[in-house]
Structure formats: structure tokens, C-alpha cells
N, C-alpha and C positions, 0 to 999 in steps of 0.2 A: 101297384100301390107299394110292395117292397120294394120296389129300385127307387121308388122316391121316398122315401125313408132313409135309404139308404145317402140318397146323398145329400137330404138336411141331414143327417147325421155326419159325415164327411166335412160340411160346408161346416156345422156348429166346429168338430175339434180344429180345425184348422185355424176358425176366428179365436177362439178359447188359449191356442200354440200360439198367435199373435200377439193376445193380449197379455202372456203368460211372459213372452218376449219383449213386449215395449216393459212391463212393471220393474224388469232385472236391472240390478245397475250396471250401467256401464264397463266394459275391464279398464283393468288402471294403466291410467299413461304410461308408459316410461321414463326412469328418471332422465332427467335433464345430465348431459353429458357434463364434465368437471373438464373445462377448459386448461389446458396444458401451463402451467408455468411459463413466460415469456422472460427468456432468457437477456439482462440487458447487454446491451450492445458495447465493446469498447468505442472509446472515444479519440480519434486519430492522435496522437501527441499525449493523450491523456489532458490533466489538468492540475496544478497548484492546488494545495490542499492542505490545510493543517488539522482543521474540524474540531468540533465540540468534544467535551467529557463525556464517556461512553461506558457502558455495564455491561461486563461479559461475563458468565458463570460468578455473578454476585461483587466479581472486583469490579474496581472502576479503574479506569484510565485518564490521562489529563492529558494531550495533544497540545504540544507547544514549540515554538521557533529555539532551540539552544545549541548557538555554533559553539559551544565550547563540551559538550556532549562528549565525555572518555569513560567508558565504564567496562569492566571485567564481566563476563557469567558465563552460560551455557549454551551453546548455538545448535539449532539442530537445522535440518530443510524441510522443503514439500517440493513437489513435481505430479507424481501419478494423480490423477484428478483434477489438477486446476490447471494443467495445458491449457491456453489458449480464453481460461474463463476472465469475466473484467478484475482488476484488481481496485482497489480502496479511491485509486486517484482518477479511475476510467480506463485506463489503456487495457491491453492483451496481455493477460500473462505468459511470458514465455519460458519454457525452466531452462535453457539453454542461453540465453542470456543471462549477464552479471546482475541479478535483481536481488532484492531482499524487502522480508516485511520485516517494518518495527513495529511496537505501539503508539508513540508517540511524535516521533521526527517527524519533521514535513515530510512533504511529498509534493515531488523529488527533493534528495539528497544526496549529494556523497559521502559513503563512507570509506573509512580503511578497517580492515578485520583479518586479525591476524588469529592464530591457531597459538596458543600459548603452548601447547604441547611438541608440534615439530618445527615451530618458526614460522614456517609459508604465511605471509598475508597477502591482500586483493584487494583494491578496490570494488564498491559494488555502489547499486544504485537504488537508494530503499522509494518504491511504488507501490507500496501496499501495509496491511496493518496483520497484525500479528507477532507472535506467536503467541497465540491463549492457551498455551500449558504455563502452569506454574510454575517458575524456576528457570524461564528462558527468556533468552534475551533480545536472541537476534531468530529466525527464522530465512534461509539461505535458500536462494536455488539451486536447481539439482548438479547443475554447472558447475555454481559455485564452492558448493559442497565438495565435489570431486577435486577443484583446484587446491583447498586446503588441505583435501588426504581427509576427509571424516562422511564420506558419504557410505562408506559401508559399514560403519559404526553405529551411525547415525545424530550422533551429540558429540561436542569437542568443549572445548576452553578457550576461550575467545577470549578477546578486548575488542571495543569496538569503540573508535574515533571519527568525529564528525570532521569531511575537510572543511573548513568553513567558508574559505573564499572562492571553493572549487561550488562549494553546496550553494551560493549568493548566485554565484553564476547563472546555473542550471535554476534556482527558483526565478531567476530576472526572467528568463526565456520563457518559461511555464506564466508566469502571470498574465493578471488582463493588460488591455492598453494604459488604463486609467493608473494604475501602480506603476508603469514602467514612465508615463510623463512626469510622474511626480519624483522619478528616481531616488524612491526608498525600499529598501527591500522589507523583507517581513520583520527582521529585528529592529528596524527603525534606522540601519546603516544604509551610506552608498552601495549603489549598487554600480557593475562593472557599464560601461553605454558606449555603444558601437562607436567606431568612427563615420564622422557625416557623409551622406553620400549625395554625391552633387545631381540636381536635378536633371532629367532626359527629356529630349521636346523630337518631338516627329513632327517633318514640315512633309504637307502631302501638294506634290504639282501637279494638275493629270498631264498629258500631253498635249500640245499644238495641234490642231489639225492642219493634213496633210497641203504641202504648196499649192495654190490654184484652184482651195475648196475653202470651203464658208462653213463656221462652225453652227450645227445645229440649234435653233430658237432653245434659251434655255440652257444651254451648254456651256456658256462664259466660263472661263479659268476663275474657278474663287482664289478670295484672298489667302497665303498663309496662316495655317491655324496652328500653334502651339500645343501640344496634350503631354500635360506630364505625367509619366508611369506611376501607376499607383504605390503606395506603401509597400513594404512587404511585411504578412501577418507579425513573424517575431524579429526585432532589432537587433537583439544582444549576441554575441557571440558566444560559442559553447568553448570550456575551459582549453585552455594551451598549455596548463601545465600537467596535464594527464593526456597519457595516450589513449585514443579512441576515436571512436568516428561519432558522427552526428547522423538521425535519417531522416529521411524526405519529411515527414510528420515533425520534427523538431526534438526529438529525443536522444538524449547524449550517453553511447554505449560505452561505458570503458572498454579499454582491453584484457584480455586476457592474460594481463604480466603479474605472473607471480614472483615476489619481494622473500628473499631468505634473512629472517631479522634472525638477532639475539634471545636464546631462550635461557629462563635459567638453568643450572644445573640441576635442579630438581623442579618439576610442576609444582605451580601454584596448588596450592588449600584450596579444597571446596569449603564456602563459609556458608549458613545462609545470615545476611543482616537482616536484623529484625528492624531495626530503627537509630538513629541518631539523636540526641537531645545537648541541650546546653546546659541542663541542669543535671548533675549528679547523681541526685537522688531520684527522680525520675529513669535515669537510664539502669538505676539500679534494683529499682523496684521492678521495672521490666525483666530485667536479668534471672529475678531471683523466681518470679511466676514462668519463666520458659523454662528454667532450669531441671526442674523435673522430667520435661519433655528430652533431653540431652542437656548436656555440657556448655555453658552459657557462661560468656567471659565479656567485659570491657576492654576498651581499646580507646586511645587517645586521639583524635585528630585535629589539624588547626585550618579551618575553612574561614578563607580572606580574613585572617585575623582571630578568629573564634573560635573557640576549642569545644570541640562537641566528644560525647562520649556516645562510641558508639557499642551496640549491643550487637554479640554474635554468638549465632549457635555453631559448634563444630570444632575443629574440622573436619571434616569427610573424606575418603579417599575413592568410593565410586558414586557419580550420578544419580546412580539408583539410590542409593539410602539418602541424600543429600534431597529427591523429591520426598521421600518419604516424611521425611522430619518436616519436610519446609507443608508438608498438609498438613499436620498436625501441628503448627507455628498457625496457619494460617485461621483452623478452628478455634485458635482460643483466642482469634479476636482480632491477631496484627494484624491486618490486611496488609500493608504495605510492605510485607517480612516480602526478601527474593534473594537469589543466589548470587553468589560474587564467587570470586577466584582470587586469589593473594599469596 
């Protein structure tokens, strides 16, 4: 009688550790794994690109076609990090080729950028968008950068000129089909168009069959057929008056030549201009509200007939304080305040 006691007693905790076991909740899943970032792919050639107005740290940018594009500021580069990542237009960044990001210029472009400080300038080829520091103009590759002499500095003094019939070019190539048959380019100008190339026709014979045999049911010599070679992707030719190669993908390297120009006897002024106006008082009323922040002067200029006055704070003589001021220009309001060289 105790052994069977003994194991309804056995049998009862067992059921009891069952029931105790189904009532528990569940343990908790784990979380679901955060899928990796998919990095995009460049695009062979890249692609033609001017793109929408865009916001970056609060400013805005305006992207637009302007071959006539000459402007002074402060160039710096990048390399470490964006080896090989896409840039703005699709392609592979490479810091060893002549590239450059702007904010605005298409893409592709040629520019010329010369170093106001020791003369050197280079052609280069802006594929990308930047540079989103304040107070800069051009952003260079790491190539590039060493060709002028400012890669171990790391910011120089720059002009930067659009070549424009060099830039028509290289955007005719980059376009779709449909802009290259209408032969206008992005400004609304001719664009350069290959010489025609005369059609190719392949005649296929097969052979005769051998003397003293009969050619196979089916076998008959067909008639000649004509096939002309298809188009090829891009038409236009890459520029002739600059040295460089073209690659496989349709993209146009400059070379490597660097240009010993005239500098002046003294470096340009660091300025920052706040703005331009046509009205006097206006440009003065600005003046006088920056003025506290630094040294705020008018200047005369006459644009296609026009005389605008323009506002500037400075001049500065290092970099550094030149962004300094141009943050505090840009808190009270200018957005559009940026650096120049004069």
C-alpha cells in the first residue's frame, strides 16, 4: 500500500510540473536581425546629371547648367573614405584620378583650377557634389590636390573656370539618345556631333558542295542577306583640345598637365561676400547689420551693364578665421554669405 502511494504521489507532481510548464509563457524570440546597409552600385560611365535644389546642414543649393561659371574661393579635397564609393552622377570614385566635387555644375564637367597662391593649375573633372563645408568652393581629389601643391595643407586659393566647349562635349557623351538626336545640349546650345559613319553590311555564302555530290534536302545556298552593325551606345567624340584619354565606359580622363600661370605679387584677400544688390540702400543696410560681426565694406561692380553693390566682410589673411566669421555671417540670417579670394 506505500509503494502505491508512493507513486500516485510521483504520477500527481509530475502532472502538476506539466501543468506548471504548459501555464509559463513562452521565452522570447529574438530580435529579428537589422539587415546590412546595401551599398549602391556605380554605374559604368556614370550618367548626365544636373538634379533638383537640395538642403544640406540647413543651406540650400540650386544645380544648374552655367558654361560661363569663373569664381574665386577655397578648395580643399577628400580621398580616405570615399575610394572606390558611387559618386552623385553613378560612377566609382577614384581619388587618383583628376575628379572633383562641386555643388552645383553638372555632371560631368570640365574644369580649369588653378592655385592662386603658387600658380599651378589642372584641368579636372567635377562627378560629384560637394563640398558641404562652409566657405568652400571646390572639393578636389587626392591626385588633384597633390598636383596643385595643397594636399598637405589641406585648403589653398583657388579660381575655378568652366571650359565650356570642352564641358558641351563630355555632357553630349554622357546624355540619353533622345537629347543627342535633338542635338541641343543642356544650355539650350549646339552640341559637338560626330562625323557620319557609313553603313556595314555582312554578305554570308556558305560553301558548294563538294564536285560529284548532291547537296543535302534542305541545304539550298540561301539568298544574300544584308545586317547592318548596330549603333554604337555613345556618338559624340571626347574633347581634342585637352590632353587625355577616354575609357572603355565613355569617360573622359584628363591628363595629368600641370599649367605654371601668373600669380600676383601678393595673394588674393580672403573676403567673405555676403551679397550683391542693385539697390544702394539695401546693400547698405546689410553692411551696417554685419558690421558688428567684423569689418563690412561696399564695392562697386557692373554685371552685363548693372551696377550692383556688393557687401563684404574682411579681409582675412588665414582660412581659419575667414570660416570663422563666415559662421557667424551665416547665423544672422545670410544664407547665401561664402568666401572669395580678390
Amino acid at each position: 500500500m506505500a509503494r502505491a502511494n508512493l507513486v500516485k504521489l510521483a504520477v500527481l507532481g509530475v502532472t502538476i510540473a506539466g501543468l506548471a510548464g504548459c501555464s509559463s509563457p513562452p521565452p522570447p524570440k529574438p530580435p529579428a536581425a537589422v539587415p546590412a546597409p546595401v551599398e549602391p552600385k556605380p554605374t559604368p560611365g556614370g550618367s548626365y546629371k544636373v538634379g533638383n535644389p537640395y538642403q544640406i546642414d540647413g543651406v540650400w543649393y540650386y544645380p544648374r547648367v552655367d558654361y560661363s561659371y569663373n569664381e574665386t574661393g577655397i578648395a580643399s579635397w577628400y580621398g580616405p573614405g570615399f575610394h572606390t564609393k558611387v559618386t552623385a552622377n553613378g560612377e566609382a570614385y577614384n581619388e587618383n584620378e583628376l575628379t572633383a566635387a562641386h555643388q552645383t555644375l553638372p555632371m560631368p564637367s570640365l574644369v580649369r583650377v588653378t592655385n592662386l597662391e603658387n600658380g599651378r593649375s589642372i584641368v579636372v573633372r567635377i562627378n560629384d557634389r560637394g563640398p558641404f563645408v562652409s566657405g568652400r568652393i571646390i572639393d578636389m581629389s587626392r591626385r588633384g590636390a597633390q598636383l596643385l601643391g595643397f594636399d598637405q595643407q589641406g585648403t589653398a586659393k583657388v579660381r575655378v573656370e568652366v571650359l565650356a566647349e570642352e564641358s558641351r562635349a563630355i555632357a553630349a557623351a554622357a546624355m540619353n539618345a533622345a537629347s543627342q538626336v535633338a542635338g541641343v545640349s543642356p544650355d539650350g546650345g549646339p552640341v559637338p556631333q560626330a562625323a557620319p559613319r557609313p553603313s556595314v553590311t555582312v554578305e554570308s555564302t556558305p560553301l558548294a558542295p563538294p564536285a560529284g555530290t548532291k547537296a543535302a534536302p534542305g541545304s539550298a545556298i540561301p539568298p544574300k542577306v544584308a545586317q547592318a552593325t548596330p549603333a554604337p551606345a555613345r556618338t559624340i567624340a571626347a574633347p581634342t583640345s585637352l590632353a587625355g584619354t577616354t575609357t572603355d565606359d565613355g569617360r573622359f580622363l584628363p591628363a595629368p598637365v600641370v599649367e605654371q600661370r601668373a600669380v600676383p605679387a601678393k595673394p588674393g584677400k580672403i573676403y567673405i561676400q555676403a551679397g550683391a544688390f542693385a539697390s544702394y540702400d539695401n546693400a547698405n543696410k546689410l553692411r551696417a547689420k554685419l558690421n558688428s560681426i567684423a569689418p563690412t565694406n561696399l564695392s562697386n561692380a557692373m554685371v552685363n551693364g548693372t551696377q550692383y553693390f556688393r557687401v563684404r566682410v574682411g579681409p582675412f589673411d588665414q582660412v581659419e578665421r575667414a570660416d570663422q566669421v563666415l559662421a557667424q555671417v551665416l547665423q544672422a540670417g545670410t544664407s547665401e554669405a561664402k568666401i572669395i579670394v580678390d
